[in-house]
BAZA-318568 format. One record per residue: residue number from 1; residue in one letter; chain; x, y, z of N, C-alpha, C, O in turn. Coordinates in steps of 0.001 Angstrom, whole numbers, plus 500000, padded with zeros to 6 digits. Atoms other than C-alpha are relative to their C-alpha. Layout:
<fifis>
FIFI  koldren  kolro  drenza     n_u     n_v     n_w    ca_u    ca_v    ca_w     c_u     c_v     c_w     o_u     o_v     o_w
FIFI      NUM      A       A       X       Y       Z       X       Y       Z       X       Y       Z       X       Y       Z
...
</fifis>
This chain:
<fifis>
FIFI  koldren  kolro  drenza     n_u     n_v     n_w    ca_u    ca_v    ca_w     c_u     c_v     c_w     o_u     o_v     o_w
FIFI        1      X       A  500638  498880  500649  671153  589105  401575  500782  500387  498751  502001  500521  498647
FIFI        2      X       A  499153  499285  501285  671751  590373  398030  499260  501280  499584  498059  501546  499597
FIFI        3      X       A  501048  498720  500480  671223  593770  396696  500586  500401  498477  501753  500486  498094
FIFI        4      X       A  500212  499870  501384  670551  594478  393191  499521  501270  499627  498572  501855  500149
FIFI        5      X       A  500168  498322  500308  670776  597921  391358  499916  500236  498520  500956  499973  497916
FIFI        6      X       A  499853  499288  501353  669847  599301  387818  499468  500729  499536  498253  500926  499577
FIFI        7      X       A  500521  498540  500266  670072  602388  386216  499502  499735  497707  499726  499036  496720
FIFI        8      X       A  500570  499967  501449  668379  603165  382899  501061  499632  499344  500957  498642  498620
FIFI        9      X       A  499043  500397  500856  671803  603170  381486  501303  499462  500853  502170  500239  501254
FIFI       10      X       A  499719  501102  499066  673429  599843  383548  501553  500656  499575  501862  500794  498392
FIFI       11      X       A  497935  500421  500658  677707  600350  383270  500212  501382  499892  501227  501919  500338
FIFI       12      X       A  499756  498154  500776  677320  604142  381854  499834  501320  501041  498732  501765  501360
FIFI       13      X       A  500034  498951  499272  678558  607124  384151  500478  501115  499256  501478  501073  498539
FIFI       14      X       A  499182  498621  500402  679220  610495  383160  501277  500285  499917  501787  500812  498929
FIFI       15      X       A  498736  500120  500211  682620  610197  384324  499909  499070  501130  498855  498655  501612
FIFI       16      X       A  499603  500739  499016  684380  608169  386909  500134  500786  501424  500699  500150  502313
FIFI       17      X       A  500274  499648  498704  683969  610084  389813  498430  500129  500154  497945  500750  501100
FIFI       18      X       A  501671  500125  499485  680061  609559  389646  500170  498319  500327  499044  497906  500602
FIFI       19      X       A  499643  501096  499391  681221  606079  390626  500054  500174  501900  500991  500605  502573
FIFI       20      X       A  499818  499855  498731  680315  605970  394193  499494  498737  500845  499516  498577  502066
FIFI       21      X       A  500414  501119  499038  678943  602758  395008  501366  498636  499791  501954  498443  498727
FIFI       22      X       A  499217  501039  499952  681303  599684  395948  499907  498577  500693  499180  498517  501685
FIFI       23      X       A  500032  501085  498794  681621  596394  397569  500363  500138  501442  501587  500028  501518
FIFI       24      X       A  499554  499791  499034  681940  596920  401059  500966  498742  500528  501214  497778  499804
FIFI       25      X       A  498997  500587  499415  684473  595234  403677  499688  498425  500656  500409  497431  500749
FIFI       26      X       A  501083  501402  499565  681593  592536  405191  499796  499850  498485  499771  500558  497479
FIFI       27      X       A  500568  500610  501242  680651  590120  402891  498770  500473  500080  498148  500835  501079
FIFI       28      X       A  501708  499607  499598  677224  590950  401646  499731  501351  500159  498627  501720  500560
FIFI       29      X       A  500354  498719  499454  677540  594404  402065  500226  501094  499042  501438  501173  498843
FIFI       30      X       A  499581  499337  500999  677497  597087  399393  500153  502296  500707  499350  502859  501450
FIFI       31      X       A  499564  498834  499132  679127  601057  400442  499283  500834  499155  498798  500236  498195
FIFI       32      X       A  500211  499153  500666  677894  604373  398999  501038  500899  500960  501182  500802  502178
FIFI       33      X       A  499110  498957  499519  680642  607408  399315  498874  501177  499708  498957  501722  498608
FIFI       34      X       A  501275  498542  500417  677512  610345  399234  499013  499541  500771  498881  498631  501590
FIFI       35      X       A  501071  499889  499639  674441  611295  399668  499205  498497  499406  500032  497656  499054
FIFI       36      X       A  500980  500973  500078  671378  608441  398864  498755  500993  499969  498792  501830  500871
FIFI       37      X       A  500705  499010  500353  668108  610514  397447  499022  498800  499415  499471  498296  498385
FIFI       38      X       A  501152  501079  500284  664806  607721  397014  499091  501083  499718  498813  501692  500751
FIFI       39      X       A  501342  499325  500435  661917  609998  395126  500893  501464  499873  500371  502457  499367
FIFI       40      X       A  499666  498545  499966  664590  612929  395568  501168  499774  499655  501817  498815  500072
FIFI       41      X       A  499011  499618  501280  667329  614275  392817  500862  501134  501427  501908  501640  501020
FIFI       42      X       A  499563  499058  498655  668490  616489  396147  500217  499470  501530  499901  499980  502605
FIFI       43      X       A  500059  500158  498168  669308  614579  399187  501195  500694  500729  502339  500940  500346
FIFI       44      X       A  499260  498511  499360  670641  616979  401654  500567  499218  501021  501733  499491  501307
FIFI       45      X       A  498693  500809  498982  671791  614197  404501  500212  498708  499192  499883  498622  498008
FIFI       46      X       A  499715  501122  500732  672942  610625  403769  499085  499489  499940  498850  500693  500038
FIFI       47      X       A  501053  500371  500654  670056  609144  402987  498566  501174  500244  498403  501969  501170
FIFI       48      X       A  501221  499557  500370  666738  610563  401967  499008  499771  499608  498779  500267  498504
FIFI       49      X       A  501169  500586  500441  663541  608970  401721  498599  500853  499735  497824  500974  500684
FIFI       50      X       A  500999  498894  500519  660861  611435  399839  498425  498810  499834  497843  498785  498750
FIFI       51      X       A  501004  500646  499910  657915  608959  400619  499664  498762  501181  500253  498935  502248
FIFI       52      X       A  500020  500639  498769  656837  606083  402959  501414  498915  499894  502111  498903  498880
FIFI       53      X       A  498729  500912  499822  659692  603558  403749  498875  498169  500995  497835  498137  501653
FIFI       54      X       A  500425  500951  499189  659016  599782  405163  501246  499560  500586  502341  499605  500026
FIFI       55      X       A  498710  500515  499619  661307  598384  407335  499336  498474  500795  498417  498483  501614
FIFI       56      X       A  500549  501490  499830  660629  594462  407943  501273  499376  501780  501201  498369  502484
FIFI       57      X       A  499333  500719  498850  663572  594383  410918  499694  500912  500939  498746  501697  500966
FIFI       58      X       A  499979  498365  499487  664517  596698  413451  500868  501270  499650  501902  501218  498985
FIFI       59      X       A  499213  499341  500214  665678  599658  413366  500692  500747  501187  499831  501255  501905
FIFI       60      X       A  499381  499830  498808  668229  600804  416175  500883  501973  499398  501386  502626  498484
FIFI       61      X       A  499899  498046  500286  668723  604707  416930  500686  500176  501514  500286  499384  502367
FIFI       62      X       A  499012  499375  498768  671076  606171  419940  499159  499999  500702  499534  499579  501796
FIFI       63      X       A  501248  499556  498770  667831  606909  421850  499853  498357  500625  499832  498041  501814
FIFI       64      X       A  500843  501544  499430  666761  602911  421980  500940  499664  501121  502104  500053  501032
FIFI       65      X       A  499781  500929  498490  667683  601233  425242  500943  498920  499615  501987  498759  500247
FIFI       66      X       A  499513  500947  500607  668754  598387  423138  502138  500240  499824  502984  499352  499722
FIFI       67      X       A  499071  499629  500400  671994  600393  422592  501260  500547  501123  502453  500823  501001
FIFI       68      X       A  499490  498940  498794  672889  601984  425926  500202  498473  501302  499619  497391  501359
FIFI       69      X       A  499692  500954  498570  674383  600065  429441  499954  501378  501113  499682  502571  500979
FIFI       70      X       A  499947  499585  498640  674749  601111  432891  498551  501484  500267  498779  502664  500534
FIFI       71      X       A  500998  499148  500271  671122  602876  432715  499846  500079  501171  499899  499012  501784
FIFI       72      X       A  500506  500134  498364  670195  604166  436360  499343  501569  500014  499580  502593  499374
FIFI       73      X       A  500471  498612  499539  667994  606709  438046  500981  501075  500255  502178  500924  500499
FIFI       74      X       A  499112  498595  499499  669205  610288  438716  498795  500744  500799  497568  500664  500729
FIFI       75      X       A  500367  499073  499206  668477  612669  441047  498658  501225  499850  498926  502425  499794
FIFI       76      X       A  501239  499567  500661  664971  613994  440202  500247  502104  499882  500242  502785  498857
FIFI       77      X       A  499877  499240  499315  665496  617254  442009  500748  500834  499096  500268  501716  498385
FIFI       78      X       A  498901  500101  501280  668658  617618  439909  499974  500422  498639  500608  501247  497980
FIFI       79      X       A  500205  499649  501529  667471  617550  436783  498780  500837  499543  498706  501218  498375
FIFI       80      X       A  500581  498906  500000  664783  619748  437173  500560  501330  499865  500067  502166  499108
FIFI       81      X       A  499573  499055  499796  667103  622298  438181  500365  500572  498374  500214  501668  497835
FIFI       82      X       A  499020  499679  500832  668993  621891  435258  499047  500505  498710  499393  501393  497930
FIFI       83      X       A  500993  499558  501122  665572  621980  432764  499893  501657  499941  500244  502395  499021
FIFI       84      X       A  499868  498583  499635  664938  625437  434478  500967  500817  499101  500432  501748  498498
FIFI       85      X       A  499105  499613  500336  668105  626461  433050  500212  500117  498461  501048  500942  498093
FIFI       86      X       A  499956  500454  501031  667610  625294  429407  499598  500980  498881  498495  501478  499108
FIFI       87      X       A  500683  499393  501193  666914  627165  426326  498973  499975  498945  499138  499713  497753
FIFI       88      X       A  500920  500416  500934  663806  627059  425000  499552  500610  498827  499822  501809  498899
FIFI       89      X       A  500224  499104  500845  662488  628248  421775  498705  499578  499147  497919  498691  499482
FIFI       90      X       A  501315  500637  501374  659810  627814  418627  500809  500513  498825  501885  501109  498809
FIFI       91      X       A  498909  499822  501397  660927  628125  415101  499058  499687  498987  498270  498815  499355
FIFI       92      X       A  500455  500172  500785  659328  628096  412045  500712  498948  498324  501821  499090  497808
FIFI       93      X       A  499114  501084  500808  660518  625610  409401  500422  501169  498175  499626  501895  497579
FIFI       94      X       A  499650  499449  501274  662370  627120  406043  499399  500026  498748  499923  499294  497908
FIFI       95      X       A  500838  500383  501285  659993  627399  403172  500785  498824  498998  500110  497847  498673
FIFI       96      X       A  499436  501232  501233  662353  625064  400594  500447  499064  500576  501143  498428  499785
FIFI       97      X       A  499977  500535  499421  662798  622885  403274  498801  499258  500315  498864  498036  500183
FIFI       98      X       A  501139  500262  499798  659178  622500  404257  499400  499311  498665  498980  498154  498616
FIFI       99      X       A  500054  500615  501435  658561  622158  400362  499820  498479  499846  498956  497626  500047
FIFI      100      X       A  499166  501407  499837  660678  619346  399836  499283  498739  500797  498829  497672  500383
FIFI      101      X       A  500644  501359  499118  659410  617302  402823  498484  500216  500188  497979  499695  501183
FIFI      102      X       A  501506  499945  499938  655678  618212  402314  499404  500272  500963  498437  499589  501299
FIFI      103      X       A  500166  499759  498646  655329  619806  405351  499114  501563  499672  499680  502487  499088
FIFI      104      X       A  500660  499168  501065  652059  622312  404530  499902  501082  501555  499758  502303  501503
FIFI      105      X       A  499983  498872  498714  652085  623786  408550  501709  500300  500112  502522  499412  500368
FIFI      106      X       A  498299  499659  499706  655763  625519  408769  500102  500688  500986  501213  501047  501377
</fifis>
């Protein structure tokens, strides 16, 4: 895999601490020290995709199965109890938040 990057003005940063991308430690692999902002001048976590995304592999998330061992039943009974116990709530989403991600029910 190669990845290829250019900005209107290729070489030319404001200063040297807008230098944030590097060769990473794997071959083949390029680092960013920041945020990442695709359609957005504001990304608020490390990456930010302000439109659709494709992804041609997989993609692996803490939740997938793929990631986790020694998976076994529990105690049904158990964990009921413990739902009971839980804090539930509703919430309305932050207007410049909602904005942003085009979200028109908040």
């Amino acid at each position: 895999h190669k990845f290829f990057f250019q900005a209107s003005n290729p070489g030319q940063f404001e200063n040297d601490s807008d230098v944030l991308w590097q060769r990473g430690h794997v071959p083949e692999t390029i680092v960013c020290h920041g945020r990442v902002g695709i359609n957005t001048d504001a990304p608020d976590e490390a990456l930010v995709v302000c439109g659709n995304a494709k992804v041609m592999g997989r993609v692996m998330h803490p939740s997938d199965s793929r990631a986790k061992q020694n998976i076994r039943e529990v105690d049904t009974n158990e964990q009921l109890r413990r739902i009971t116990q839980m804090r539930l709530v509703e919430y309305d989403y932050k207007p410049e938040f909602a904005s942003v991600m085009g979200i028109k029910d908040t």
